[in-house]
C-alpha positions as CSV (number, residue, x, y, z in Angstrom):
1,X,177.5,140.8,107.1
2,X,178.0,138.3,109.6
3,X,181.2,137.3,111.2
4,X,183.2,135.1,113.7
5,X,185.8,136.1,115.9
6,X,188.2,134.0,118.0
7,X,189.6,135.9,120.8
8,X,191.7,134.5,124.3
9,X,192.0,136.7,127.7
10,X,193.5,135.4,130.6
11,X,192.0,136.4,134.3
12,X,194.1,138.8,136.1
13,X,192.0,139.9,139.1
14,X,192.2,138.4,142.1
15,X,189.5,137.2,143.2
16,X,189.0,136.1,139.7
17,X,185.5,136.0,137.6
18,X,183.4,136.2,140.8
19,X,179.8,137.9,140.2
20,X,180.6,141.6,139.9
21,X,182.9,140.9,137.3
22,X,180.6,138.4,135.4
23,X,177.9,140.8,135.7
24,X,180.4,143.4,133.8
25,X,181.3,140.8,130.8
26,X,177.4,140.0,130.5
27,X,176.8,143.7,130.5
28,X,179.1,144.5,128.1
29,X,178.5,141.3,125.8
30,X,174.4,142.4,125.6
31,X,175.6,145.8,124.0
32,X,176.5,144.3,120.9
33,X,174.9,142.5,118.0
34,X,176.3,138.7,117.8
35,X,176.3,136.1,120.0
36,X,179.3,135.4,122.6
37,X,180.6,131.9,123.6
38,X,183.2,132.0,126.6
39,X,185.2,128.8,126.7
40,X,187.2,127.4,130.0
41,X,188.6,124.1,128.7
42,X,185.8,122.1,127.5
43,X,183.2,124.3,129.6
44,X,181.2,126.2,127.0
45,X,178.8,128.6,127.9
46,X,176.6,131.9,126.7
47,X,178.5,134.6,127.5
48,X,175.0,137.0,128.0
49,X,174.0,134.6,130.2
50,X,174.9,135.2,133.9
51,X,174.1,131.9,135.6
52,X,176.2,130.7,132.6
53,X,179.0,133.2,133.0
54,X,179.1,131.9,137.1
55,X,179.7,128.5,136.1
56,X,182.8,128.9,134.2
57,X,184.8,129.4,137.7
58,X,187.2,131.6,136.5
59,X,189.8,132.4,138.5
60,X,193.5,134.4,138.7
61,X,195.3,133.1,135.7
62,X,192.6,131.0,133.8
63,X,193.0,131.8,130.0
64,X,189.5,132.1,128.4
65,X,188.5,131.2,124.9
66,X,185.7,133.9,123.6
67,X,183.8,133.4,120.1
68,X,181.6,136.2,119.3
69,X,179.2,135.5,116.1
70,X,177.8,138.5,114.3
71,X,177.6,141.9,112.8
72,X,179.2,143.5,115.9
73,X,181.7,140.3,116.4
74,X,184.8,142.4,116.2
75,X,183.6,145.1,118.6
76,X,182.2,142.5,121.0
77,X,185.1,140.3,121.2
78,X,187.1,143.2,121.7
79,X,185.5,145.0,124.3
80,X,185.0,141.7,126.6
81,X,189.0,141.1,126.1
82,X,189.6,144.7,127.6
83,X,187.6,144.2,129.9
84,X,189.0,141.0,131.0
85,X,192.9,142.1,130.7
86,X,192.1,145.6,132.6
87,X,190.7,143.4,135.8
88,X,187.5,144.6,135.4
89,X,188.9,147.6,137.3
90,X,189.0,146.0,140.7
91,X,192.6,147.6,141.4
């Protein structure tokens, strides 16, 4: 069964979603099953897409909108907003 899920995360890293840490969300977006939007504002991109990922510009305190469409929606969309909220373990 198919399924969409809405989740938000906000950036709290310092230097923000720079490469290594939009490497990481692609990463962990292509384990699952569904395709991921990431949202910043009215910039919409893949979320399994690096180049894409880069573009969003990201940085400390930007809230993300994530849309994950799919079988593994709920496990996607979950592991990209721990991700996000732990820093992508920068600290």
């Amino acid at each position: 069964m198919s399924q969409t899920v809405h989740a938000r995360a906000t950036i709290v890293n310092e230097l923000g979603l720079h490469a290594r840490p939009a490497t990481e969300l692609v990463d962990v977006a292509g384990r699952f099953d569904c395709d991921v939007t990431i949202r910043n504002g009215d910039n919409a991109v893949d979320g399994k897409s690096i180049m894409q990922v880069m573009l969003l510009a990201a940085t400390t305190g930007t809230a993300l909108d994530i849309e994950c469409r799919g079988p593994d929606a709920d496990k996607c969309a979950g592991a990209i907003v721990e991700l996000i909220e732990q820093g992508f373990n920068e600290e």
